[in-house]
C-alpha positions as CSV (number, residue, x, y, z in Angstrom):
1,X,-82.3,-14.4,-13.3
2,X,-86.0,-13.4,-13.0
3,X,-87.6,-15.0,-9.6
4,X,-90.2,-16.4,-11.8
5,X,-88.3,-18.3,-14.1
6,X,-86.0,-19.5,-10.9
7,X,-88.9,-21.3,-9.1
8,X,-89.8,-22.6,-12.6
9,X,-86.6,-23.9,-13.0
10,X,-85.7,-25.3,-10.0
11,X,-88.7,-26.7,-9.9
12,X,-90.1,-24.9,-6.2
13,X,-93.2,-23.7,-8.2
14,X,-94.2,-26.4,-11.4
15,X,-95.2,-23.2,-13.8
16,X,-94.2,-19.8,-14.3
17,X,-97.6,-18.3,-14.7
18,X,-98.3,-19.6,-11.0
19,X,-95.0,-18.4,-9.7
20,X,-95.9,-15.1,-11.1
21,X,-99.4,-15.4,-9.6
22,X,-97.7,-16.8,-6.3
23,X,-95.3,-13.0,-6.2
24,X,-97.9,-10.8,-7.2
25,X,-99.9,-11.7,-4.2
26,X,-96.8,-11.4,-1.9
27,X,-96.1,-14.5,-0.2
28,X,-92.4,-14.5,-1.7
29,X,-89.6,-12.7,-0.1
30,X,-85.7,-12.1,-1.2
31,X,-83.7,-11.3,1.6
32,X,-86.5,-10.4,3.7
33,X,-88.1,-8.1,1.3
34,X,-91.0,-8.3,-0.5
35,X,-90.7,-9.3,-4.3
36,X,-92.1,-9.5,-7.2
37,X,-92.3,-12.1,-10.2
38,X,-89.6,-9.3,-12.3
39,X,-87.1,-9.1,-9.4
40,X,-83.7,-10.3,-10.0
41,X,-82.4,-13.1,-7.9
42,X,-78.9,-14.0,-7.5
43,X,-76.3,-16.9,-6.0
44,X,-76.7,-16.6,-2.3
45,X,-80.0,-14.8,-1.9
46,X,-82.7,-16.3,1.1
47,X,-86.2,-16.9,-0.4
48,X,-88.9,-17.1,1.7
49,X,-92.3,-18.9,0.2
50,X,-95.5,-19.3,1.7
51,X,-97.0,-22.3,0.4
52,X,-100.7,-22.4,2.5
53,X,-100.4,-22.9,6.1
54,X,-96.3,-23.4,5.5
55,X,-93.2,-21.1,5.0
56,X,-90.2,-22.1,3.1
57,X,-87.2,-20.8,3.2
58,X,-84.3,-21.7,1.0
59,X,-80.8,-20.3,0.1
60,X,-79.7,-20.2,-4.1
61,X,-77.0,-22.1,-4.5
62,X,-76.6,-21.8,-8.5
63,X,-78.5,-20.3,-11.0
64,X,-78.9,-22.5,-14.6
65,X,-81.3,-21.3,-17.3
66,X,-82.4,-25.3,-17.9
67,X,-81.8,-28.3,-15.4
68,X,-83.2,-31.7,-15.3
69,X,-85.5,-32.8,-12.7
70,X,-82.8,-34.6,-10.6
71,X,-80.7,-31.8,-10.8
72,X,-83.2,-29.6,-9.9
73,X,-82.4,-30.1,-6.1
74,X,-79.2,-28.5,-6.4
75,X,-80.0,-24.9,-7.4
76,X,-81.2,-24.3,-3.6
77,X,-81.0,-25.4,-0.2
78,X,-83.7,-25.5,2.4
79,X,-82.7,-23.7,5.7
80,X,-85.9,-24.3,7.1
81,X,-89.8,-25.3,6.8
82,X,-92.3,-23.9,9.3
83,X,-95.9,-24.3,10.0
84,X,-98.0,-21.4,10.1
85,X,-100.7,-20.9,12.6
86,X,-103.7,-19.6,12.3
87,X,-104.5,-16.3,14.3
């Protein structure tokens, strides 16, 4: 599954377009590396999201093409939230 339509989806990022712009500028990482919106993302990957002054990360548990918003949850687990500081 495309990591754009996963955030989407799992509902980590509300819209698509702003996951995509979110990648593009490179504050998402699979596994430690640097992605992009088109890279594929599978069952067990570590995503790493940098929402402002805050990093996500989270581990895929499944991958659904639709959920509902209560389900939502389930696709991922958080392994941990950090603040960022400013330098």
């Amino acid at each position: 599954m495309r990591l754009d339509k996963f955030l989407k989806v799992s509902r980590l990022i509300k819209r698509r377009t702003l996951a995509k712009e979110v990648s593009d500028q490179g504050r998402i990482s699979i596994n430690g590396i640097q992605a992009k919106a088109s890279s594929t993302v599978k069952v067990g990957d570590e995503l790493s999201v940098r929402f402002g002054q805050k990093l996500v990360t989270v581990q895929i548990n499944k991958l659904q093409e639709t959920t509902k918003k209560d389900e939502a949850a389930d696709m991922y687990t958080i392994v941990k939230e950090e603040k960022l500081t400013q330098e």
